[in-house]
C-alpha positions in Angstrom: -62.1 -79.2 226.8 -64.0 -77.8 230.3 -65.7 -75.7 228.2 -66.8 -77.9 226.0 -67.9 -79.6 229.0 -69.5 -76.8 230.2 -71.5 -75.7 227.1 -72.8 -79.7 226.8 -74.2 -79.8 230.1 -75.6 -76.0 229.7 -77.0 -76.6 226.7 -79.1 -79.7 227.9 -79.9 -78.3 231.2 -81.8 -75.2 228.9 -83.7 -78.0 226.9 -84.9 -80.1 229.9 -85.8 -76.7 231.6 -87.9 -75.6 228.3 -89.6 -78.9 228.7 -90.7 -78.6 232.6 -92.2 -75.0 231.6 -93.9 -76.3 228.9 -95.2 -79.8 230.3 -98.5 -78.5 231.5 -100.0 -77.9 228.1 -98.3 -80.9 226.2 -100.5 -82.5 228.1 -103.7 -81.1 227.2 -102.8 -82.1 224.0 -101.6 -85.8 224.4 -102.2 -88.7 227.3 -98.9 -88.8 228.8 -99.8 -92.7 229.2 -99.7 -92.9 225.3 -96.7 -93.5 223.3 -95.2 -94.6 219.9 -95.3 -98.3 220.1 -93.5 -99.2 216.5 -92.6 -102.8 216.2 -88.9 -102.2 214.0 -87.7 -104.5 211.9 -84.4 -106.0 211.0 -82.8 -107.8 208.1 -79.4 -107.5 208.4 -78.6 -109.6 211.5 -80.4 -113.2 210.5 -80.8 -112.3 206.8 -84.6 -113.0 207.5 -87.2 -110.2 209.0 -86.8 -110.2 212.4 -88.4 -107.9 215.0 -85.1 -105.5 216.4 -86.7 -106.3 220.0 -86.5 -110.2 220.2 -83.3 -110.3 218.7 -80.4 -112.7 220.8 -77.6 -110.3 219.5 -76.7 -106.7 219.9 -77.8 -104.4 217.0 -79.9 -101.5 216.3 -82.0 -99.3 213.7 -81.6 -95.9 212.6 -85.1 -94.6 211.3 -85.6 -92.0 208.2 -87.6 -89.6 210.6 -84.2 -89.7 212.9 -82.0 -89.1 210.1 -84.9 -86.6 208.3 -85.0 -84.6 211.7 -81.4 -84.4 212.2 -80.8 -83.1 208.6 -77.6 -85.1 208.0 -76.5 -85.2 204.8 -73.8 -87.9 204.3 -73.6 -91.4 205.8 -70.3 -90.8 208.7 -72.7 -87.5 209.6 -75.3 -89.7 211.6 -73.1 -92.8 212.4 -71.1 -90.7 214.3 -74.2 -90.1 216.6 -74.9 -93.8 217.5 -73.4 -95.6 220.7 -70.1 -97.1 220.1 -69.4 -95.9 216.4 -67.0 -92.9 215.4 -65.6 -91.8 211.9 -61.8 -91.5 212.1 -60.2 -89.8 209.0 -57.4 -91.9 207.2 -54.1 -90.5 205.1 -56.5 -90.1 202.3 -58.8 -87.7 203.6 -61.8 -90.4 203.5 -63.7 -91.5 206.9 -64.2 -94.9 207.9 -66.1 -96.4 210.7 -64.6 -97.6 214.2 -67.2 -100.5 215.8 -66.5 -101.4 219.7 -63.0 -100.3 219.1 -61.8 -102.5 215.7 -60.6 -100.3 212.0 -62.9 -99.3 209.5 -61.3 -102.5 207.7 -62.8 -104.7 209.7 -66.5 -103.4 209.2 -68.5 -104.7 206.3 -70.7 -101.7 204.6 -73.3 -102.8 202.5 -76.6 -101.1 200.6 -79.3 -103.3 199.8 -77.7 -106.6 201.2 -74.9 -106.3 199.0 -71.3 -104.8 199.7 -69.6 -101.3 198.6 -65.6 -101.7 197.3 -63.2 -98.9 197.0 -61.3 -99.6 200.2 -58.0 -98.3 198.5 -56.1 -98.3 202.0 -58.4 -100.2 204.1 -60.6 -97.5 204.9 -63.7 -97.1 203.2 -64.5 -94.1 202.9 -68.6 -93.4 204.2 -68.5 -89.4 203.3 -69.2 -90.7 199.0 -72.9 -91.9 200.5 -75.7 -89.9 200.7 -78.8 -89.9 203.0 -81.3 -88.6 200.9 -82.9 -91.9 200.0 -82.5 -94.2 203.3 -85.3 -95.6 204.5 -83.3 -97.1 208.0 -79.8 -98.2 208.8 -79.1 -101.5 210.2 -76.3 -101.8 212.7 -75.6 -105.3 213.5 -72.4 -105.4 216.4 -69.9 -108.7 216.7 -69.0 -111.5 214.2 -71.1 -111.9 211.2 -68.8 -114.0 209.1 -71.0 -116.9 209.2 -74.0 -115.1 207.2 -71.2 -112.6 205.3 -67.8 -113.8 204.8 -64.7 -111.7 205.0 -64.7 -108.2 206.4 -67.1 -108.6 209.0 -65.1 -109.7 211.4 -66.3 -106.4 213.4 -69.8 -106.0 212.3 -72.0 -105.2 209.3 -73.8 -102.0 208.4 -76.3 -102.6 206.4 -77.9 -99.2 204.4 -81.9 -99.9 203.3 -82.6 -97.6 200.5 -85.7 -96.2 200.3 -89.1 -98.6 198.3 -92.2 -96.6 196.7 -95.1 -97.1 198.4 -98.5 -95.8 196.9 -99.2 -94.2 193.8 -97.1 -91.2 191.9 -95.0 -89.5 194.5 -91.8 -87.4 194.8 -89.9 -84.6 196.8 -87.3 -82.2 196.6 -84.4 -81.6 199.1 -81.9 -78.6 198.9 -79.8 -77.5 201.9 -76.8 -74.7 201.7 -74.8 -74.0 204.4 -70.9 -72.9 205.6 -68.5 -73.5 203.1 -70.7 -72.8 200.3 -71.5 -76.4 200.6 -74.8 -76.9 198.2 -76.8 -80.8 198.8 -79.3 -80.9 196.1 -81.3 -84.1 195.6 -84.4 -85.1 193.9 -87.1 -88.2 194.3 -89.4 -89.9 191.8 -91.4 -92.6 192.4 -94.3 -94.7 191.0 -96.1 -98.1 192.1 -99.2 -99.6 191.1 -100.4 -103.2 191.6 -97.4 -105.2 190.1 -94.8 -102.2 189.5 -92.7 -100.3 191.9 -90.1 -98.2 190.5 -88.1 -95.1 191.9 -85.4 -92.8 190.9 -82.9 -90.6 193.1 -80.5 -87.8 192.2 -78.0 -86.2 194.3 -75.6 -83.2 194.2 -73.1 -82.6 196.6 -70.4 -80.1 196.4 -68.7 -77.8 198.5 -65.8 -75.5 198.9 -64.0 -77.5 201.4 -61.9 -75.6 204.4 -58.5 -75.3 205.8 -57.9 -75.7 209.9 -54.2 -74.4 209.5 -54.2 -70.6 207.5 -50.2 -70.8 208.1 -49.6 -72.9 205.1 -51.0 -72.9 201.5 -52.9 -75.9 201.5 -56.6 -76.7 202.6 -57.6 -79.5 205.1 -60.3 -80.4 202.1 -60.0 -79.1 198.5 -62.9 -78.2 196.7 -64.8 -81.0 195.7 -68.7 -81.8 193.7 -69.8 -85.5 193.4 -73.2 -86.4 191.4 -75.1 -89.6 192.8 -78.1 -91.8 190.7 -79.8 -94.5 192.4 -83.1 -96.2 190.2 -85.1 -99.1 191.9 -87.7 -101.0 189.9 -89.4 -104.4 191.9 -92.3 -106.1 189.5 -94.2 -108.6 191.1 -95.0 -111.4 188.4 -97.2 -112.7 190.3 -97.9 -113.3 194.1 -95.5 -116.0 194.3 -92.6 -114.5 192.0 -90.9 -111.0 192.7 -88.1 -109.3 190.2 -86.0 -106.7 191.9 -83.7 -104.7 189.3 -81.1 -101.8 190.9 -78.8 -99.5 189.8 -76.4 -97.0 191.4 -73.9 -94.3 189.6 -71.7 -92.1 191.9 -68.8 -89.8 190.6 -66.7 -87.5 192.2 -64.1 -84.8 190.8 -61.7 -82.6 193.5 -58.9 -80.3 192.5 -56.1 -79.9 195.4 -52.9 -79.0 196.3 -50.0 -81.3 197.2 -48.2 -78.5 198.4 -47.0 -74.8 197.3 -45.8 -76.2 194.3 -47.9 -79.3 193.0 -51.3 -78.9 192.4 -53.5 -82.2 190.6 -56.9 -83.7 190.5 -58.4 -86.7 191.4 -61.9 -88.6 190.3 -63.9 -91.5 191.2 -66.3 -93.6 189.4 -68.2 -95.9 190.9 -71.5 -98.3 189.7 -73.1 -101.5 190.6 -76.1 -103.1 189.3 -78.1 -105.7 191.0 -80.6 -108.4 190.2 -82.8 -110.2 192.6 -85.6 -113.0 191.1 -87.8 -114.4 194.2 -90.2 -117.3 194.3 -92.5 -118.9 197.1 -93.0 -122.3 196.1 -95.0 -122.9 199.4 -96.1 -121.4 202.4 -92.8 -123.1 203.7 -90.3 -122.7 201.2 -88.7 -119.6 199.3 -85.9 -118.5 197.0 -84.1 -116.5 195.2 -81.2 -116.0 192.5 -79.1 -112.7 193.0 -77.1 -111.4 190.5 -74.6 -108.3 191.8 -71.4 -106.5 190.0 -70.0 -103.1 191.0 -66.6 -101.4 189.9 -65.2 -98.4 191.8 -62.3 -96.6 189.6 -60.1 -93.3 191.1 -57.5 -91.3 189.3 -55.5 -88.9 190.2 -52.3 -87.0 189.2 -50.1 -84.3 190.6 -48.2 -81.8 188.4 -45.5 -79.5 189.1 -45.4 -75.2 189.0 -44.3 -75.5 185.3 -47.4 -77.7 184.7 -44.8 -80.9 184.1 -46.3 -84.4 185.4 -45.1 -85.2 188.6 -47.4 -88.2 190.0 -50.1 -89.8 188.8 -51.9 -93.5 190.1 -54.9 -95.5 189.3 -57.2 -97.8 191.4 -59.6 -100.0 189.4 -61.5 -102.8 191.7 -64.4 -105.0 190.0 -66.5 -107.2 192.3 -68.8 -110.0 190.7 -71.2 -112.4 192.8 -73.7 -114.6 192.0 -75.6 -116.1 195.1 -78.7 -118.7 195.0 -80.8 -118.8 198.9 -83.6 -120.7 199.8 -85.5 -120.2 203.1 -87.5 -123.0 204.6 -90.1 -122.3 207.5 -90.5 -125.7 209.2 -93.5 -124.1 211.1 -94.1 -120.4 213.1 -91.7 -120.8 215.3 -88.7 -122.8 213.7 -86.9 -121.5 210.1 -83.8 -122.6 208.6 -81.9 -120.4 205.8 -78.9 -121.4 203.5 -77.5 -120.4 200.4 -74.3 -120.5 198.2 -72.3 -117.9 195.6 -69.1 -116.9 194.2 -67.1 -113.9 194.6 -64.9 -113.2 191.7 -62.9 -110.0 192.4 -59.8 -108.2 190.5 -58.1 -105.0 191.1 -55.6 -103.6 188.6 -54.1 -100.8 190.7 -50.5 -98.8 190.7 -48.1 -100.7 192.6 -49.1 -103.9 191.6 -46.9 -105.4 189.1 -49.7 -108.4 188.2 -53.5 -107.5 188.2 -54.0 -110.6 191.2 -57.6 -112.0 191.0 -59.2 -113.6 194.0 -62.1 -116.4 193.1 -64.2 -117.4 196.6 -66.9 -119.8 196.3 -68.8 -120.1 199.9 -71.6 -121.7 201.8 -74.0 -121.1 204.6 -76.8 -122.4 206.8 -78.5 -120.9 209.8 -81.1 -122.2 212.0 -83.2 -119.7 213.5 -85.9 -121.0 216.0 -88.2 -120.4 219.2 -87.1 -123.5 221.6 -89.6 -122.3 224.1 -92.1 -119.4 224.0 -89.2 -117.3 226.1 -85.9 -119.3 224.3 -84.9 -118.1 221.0 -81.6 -119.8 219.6 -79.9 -119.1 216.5 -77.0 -121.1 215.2 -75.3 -120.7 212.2 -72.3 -121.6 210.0 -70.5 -120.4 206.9 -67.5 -121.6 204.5 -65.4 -119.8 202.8 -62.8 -121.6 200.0 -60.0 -118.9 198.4 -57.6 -119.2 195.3 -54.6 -117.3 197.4 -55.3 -117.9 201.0 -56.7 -121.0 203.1 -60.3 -121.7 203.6 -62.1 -120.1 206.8 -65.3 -122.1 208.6 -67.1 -119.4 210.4 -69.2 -120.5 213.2 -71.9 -118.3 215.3 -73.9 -119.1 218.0 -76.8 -116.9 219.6 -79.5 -117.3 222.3 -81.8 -115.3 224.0 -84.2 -115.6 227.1 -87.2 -113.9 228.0 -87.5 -113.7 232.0 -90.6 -111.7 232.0 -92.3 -109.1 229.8 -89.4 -106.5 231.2 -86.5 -108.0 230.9 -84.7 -110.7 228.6 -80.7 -111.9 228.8 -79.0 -112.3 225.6 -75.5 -113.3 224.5 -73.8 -114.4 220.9 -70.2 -116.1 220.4 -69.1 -115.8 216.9 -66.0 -116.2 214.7 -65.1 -113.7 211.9 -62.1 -113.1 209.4 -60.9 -110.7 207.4 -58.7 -112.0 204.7 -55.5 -110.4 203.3 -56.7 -107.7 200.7 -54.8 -107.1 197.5 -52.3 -104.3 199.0 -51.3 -106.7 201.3 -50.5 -109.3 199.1 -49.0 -107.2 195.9 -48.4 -104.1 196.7 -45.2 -102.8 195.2 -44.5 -99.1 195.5 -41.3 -97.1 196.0 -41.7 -93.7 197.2 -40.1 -91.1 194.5 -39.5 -88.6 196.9 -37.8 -90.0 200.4 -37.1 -93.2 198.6 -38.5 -96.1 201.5 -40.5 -99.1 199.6 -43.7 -101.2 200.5 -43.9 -104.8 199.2 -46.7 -106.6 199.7 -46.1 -110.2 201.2 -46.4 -111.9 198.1 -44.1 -109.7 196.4 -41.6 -110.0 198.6 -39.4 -113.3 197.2 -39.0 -112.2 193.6 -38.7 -108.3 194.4 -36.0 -108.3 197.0 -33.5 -110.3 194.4 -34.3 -107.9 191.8 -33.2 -104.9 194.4 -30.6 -106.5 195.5 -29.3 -107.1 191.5 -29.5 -103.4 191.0 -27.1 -102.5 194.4 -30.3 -101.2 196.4 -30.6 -103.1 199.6 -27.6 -102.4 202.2 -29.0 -105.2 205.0 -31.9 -108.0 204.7 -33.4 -107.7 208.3 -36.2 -111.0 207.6 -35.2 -113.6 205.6 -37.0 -114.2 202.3 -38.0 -117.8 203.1 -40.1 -116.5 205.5 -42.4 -115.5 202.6 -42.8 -118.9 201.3 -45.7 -119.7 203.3 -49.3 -118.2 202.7 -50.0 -114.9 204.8 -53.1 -116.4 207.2 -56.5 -114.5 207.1 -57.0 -112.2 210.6 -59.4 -114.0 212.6 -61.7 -113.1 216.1 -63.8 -114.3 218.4 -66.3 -111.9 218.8 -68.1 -112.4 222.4 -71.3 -110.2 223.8 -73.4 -110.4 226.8 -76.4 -108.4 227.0 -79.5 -107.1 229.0 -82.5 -105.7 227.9 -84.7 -103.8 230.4 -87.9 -102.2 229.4 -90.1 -101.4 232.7 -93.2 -99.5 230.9 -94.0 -98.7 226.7 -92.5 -95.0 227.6 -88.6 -96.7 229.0 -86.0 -98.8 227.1 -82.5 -99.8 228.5 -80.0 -102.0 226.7 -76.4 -103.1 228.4 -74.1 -104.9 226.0 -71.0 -106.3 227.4 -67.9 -107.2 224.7 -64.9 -108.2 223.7 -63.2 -109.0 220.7 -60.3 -111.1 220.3 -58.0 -111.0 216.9 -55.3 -113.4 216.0 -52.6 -113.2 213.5 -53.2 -109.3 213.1 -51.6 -108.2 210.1 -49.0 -105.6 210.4 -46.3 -104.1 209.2 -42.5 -104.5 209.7 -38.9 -103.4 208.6 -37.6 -106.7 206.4 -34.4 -104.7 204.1 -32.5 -101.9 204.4 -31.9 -100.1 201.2 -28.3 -98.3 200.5 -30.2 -94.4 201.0 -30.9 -94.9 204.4 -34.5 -95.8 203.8 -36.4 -99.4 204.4 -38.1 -101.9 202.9 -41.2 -102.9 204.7 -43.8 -105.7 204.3 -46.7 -107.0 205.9 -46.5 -110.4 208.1 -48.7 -112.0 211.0 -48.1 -111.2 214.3 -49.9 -109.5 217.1 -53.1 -110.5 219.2 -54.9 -107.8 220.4 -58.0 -107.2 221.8 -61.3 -104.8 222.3 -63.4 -105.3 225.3 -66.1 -102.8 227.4 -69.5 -101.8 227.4 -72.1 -100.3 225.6 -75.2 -98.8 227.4 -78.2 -97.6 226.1 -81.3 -95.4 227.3 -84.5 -94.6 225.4 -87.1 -92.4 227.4 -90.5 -91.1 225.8 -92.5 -89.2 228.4 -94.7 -88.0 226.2 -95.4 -88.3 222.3 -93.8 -85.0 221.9 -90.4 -85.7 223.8 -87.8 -88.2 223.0 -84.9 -88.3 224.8 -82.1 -91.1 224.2 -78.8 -91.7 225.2 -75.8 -93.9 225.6 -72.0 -94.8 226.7 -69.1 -96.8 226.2 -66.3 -98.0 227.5 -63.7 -99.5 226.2 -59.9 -101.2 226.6 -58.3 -102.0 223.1 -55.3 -103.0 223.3 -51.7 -105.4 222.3 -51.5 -108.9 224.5 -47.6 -108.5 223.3 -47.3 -105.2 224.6 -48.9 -105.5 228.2 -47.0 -108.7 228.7 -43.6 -106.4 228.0 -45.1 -104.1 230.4 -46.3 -106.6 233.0 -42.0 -107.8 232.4 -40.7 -104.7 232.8 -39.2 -104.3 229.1 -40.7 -100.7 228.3 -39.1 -97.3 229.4 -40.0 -94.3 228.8 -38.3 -90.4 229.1 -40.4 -87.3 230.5 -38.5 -85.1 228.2 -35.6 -86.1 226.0 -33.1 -84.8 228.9 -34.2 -86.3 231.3 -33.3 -90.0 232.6 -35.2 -92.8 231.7 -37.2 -94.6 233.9 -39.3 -98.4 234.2 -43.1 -98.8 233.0 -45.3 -101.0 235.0 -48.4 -102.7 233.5 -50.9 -99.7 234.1 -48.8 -97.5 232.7 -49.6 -99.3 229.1 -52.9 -97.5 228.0 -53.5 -99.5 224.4 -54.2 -99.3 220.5 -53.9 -95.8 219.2 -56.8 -93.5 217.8 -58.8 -95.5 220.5 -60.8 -93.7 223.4 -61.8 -94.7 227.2 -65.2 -93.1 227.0 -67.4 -92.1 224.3 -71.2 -91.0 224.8 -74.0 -89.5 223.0 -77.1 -87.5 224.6 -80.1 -86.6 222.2 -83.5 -84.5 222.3 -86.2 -85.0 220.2 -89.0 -81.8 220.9 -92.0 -82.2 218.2 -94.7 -79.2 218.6 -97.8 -80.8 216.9 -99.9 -77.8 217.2 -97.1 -75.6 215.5 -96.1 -78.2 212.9 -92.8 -77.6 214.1 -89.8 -80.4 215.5 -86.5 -79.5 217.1 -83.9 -81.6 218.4 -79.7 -80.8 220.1 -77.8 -83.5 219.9 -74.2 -83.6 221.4 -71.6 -86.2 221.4 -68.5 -87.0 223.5 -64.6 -88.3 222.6 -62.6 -88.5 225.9 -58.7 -88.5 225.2 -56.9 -90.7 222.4 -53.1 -90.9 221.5 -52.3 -90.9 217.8 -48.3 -91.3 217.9 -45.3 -92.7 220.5 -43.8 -89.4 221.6 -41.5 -90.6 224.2 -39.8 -93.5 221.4 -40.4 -96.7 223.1 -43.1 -97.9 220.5 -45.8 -98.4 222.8 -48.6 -95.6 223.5 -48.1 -95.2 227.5 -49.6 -92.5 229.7 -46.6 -90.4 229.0 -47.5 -89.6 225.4 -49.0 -86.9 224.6 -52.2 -87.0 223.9 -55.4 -85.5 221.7 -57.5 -83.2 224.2 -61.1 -84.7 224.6 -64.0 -82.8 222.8 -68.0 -82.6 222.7 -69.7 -81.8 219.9 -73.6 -80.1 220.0 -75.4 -80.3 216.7 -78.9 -78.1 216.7 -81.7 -78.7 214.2 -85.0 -76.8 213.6 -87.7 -78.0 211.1 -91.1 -76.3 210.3 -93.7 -77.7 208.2 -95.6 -75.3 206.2 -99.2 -75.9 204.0 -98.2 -80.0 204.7 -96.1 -80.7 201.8 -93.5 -77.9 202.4 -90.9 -77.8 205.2 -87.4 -75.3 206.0 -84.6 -76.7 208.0 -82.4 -74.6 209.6 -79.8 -75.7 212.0 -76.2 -75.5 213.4 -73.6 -78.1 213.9 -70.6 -78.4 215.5 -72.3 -75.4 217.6 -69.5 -74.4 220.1 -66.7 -74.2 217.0 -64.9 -77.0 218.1 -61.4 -77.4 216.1 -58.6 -79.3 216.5 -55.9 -78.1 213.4 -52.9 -80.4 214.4 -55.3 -83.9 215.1 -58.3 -83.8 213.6 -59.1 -83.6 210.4 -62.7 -84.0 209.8 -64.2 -81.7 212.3 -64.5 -78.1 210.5 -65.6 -76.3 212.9 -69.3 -74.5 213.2 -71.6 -75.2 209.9 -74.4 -73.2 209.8 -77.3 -74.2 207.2 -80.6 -73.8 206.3 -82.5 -76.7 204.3 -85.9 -76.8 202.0 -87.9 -80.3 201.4 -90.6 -80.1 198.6 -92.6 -83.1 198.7 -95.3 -84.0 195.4 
């Protein structure tokens, strides 16, 4: 870890140095006085266009030239770069997002507007989405239940794809690199006065790797996935606008179980999506949106003598229709409301009925300018369900201007995230060691039936415990900010949070079966918590140099668990021989796979004269604690711990006779592994990258 330390600060201090030497003729070429000043847009966070600057609630934009000079590939690739935001593998192998300390579960991801399904164990996963088309990423932090339902309880990330813009147009993108890891993509597109249309193509594939050569099996098998993505808007006239989309993904990986089992899994995914606008006036808009998707896995295992071992299925459809009307009472007041139905089924193994959850909502925001330095925005969404009770989600958001520098914002919202179908009918024995999962609504007529067939030794909960409906999680989500921008060159943002979730759902031991092994289910229970600080820093001496930055800290943690600390209830052991001894309430550090500190550092370098742009980039994890090691339940500052790391990706891009360009770059540049912990990180990837544009 030190030298990790080391190399980041090295690294940087070589940069800032190659910048002094080569000030003096950066600014023959530019006015140092002169910088980008790009007013960005955001949709995501009012579900209107709103300028990113004046908005009264933390959230920000990743642009295509950020992602284009960083030469990411996949989604988790550049969110793991922004403040606040880190991909944590789950059992899988997938990567989901963690926001101000809360699961990838609580996260809505959505392209277009609309969301993606396929969250098979609450995670889903963000490596299955390319980059190659994305014209900016919205990242909207806090409670947006009352503009998007369940599942942003968290926040919303919102993926833009990208729109054709003039004329016949297209480019080709191909980067190889470690791993024999091949990204191949493809752009067509086409507009003329009423018709826009676009198509995208993606190959991914790779030979995956393996951390730990002392065993047969790889950290990721080989893999190849294949994504399509068409676009067509026609404009009718200038009143009425059709918007028709289309996305096919598919994956197919062979892997090994272990020595002996070897299978294969696939996924299919598709969505289609339908969008008629009309302007009836210069005060009032709407639109009719039609949007399905289905996301499908298989996969099977087979023994050495090629006999069927394992096989399961996951099949989730998602259908919702939504009518929205926007109504500008004049420039500086708007209101926006709309209504829809969510009809969703999943037919999956486990599940012994294939449940289907109907959810017919409404919302309405008001979105206004009080004063020429007030903007409030109020808001409200509800939420009626077939299998659990109805949610009203409320949100509240203001911010003053106090001078041309500086503005105060804050934003107090509630957000749920309802019980998904695992939770509620999930019913899977494991073959192997022989412990069972129930889901809570499977709980009252599968525990008889066990206890028929001479399984269960010992019912710990009693069944009429299940009688009642298993409540939605809910938060209050709660952020105070401060935005301070002293000349067009400087931008600094604080955010202060905190997060607080009721009725958590968790897991517990209910029956003990007559092998030794359990029966668990899923109940309400804890109240936890996420609260810290997010801090931000853009600087832009020049047009050549961008230099950004940012930090956060962060307590996540169990109310029931510091209270049995704060009472003196938790021991703990310094090795198993050694007597026990009393915790006191600092010695509780929190939620697992949760960090102190996290930071990023970035430097943009474009050479005008050379057509040439280089950037390092290099982010920071400080320690995290994955399991109890000293078996009193809790994760105290006796457990061991994961080591914290940096990270330094380097990319190099040269443009050659304007419509060609070669990447070349290196991430993870110091080789930083971790083969017990951490899955994700492969170590070093060296590539090289060609763009083609016609």
């Amino acid at each position: 870890m030190i030298l990790n330390k080391k190399y980041f600060c090295i690294y940087f201090s070589l940069f800032f140095l190659s910048y002094s030497v080569s000030q003096e003729s950066i600014n023959v070429l530019t006015d140092s006085t002169k910088t980008e000043n790009l007013d960005e847009v955001i949709i995501t966070a009012t579900r209107t266009i709103r300028q990113l600057s004046s908005l009264p609630m933390p959230a920000q934009i990743i642009s295509k030239k950020d992602i284009k000079r960083s030469n990411s590939i996949r989604l988790n690739d550049i969110l793991n770069e922004q403040t606040g935001l880190i991909t944590v593998p789950d059992f899988g192998g997938g990567e989901g997002i963690q926001l101000q300390g809360l699961d990838s579960q609580y996260t809505l991801i959505m392209v277009d507007g609309v969301p993606l399904v396929g969250r098979s164990a609450g995670t889903l996963d963000l490596s299955r989405i390319t980059v190659g088309n994305i014209k900016q990423i919205e990242i909207v932090k806090g409670a947006s239940s009352s503009l998007y339902g369940s599942d942003a309880l968290g926040g919303v990330i919102n993926i833009i794809t990208e729109t054709p813009k003039t004329g016949f147009k297209g480019d080709i993108n191909y980067r190889i690199g470690t791993f024999n890891t091949n990204d191949l993509s493809t752009t067509i597109n086409y507009k003329n006065k009423k018709l826009k249309a676009g198509i995208f193509l993606n190959r991914y594939s790779s030979d995956g790797y393996d951390l730990n050569k002392n065993d047969d099996l790889n950290t990721v098998d080989p893999f190849k996935n294949y994504t399509i993505n068409t676009k067509v808007t026609f404009d009718f006239s200038e009143a009425t606008n059709l918007f028709i989309a289309g996305k096919y993904y598919t994956q197919n990986q062979d892997y090994n179980a272990s020595s002996t089992l070897k299978g294969e899994s696939a996924i299919n995914e598709w969505n289609t999506h339908l969008k008629l606008s009309h302007a009836y006036s210069e005060k009032w808009s709407s639109y009719f949106e039609f949007y399905t998707t289905q996301y499908k896995a298989k996969d099977f295992l087979n023994d050495e003598n090629g006999s069927r071992f394992s096989d399961s299925y996951y099949n989730q459809l998602l259908i919702r229709p939504e009518i929205r009307s926007t109504y500008k009472l004049n420039h500086a007041n708007n209101f926006i409301g709309g209504l829809g139905f969510n009809h969703e089924t999943l037919n999956r193994t486990g599940f012994m009925v294939q449940p289907e959850f109907n959810s017919p909502y409404v919302y309405l925001q008001y979105d206004g300018d009080l004063t020429e330095k007030l903007n409030l925005i109020l808001g409200a969404r509800f939420d009626s369900h077939n299998k659990y009770k109805s949610q009203f989600s409320p949100k509240a958001a203001i911010r003053y201007e106090i001078n041309d520098k500086f503005a105060v914002k804050s934003s107090v919202g509630y957000g749920f995230k309802a019980p998904d179908f695992r939770q509620l009918y999930f019913n899977f024995t494991n073959a192997t060691v022989g412990y069972t999962i129930l889901g809570y609504n499977a709980v009252s007529t599968t525990i008889p039936e066990l206890e028929s067939q001479g399984e269960i030794a010992n019912i710990v909960v009693p069944i009429s415990e299940f009688e009642a409906e298993l409540h939605p999680e809910n938060s209050i989500s709660i952020n105070v900010g401060l935005d301070y921008k002293p000349s067009s060159a400087i931008k600094l943002e604080l955010n202060l949070f905190r997060n607080h979730i009721d009725d958590l759902i968790d897991t517990r031991v209910i029956a003990t079966k007559t092998n030794g092994q359990n029966v668990f289910s899923y109940y309400n229970v804890n109240q936890v918590y996420t609260q810290g600080l997010e801090f931000n820093a853009t600087w832009k001496p020049v047009n050549q140099i961008k230099i950004s930055g940012g930090y956060q800290l962060l307590f996540a943690k169990d109310e029931t668990a510091e209270k049995a600390f704060k009472n003196g209830q938790v021991f703990a052991r310094e090795n198993p021989s050694s007597p026990s001894f009393q915790l006191k309430k600092q010695d509780y550090f929190g939620l697992y796979n949760r960090s102190r500190h996290m930071a990023n550092l970035k430097l943009f370098y474009n050479i005008p004269q050379w057509d040439l742009d280089t950037n390092i980039r290099g982010t920071y994890r400080s320690k995290y604690g994955l399991f109890d090691t000293n078996g009193n339940t809790y994760l105290d500052v006796y457990d061991d711990f994961v080591d914290g790391y940096a990270i330094i990706d380097f990319a190099l891009n040269k443009t050659i006779y304007k419509n060609y360009q070669l990447g070349f770059g290196v991430d993870n540049l110091f080789n930083f592994t971790d083969t017990q912990n951490i899955s994700n990180i492969a170590g070093r990837i060296i590539y090289g990258k060609l763009n083609i544009q016609f």
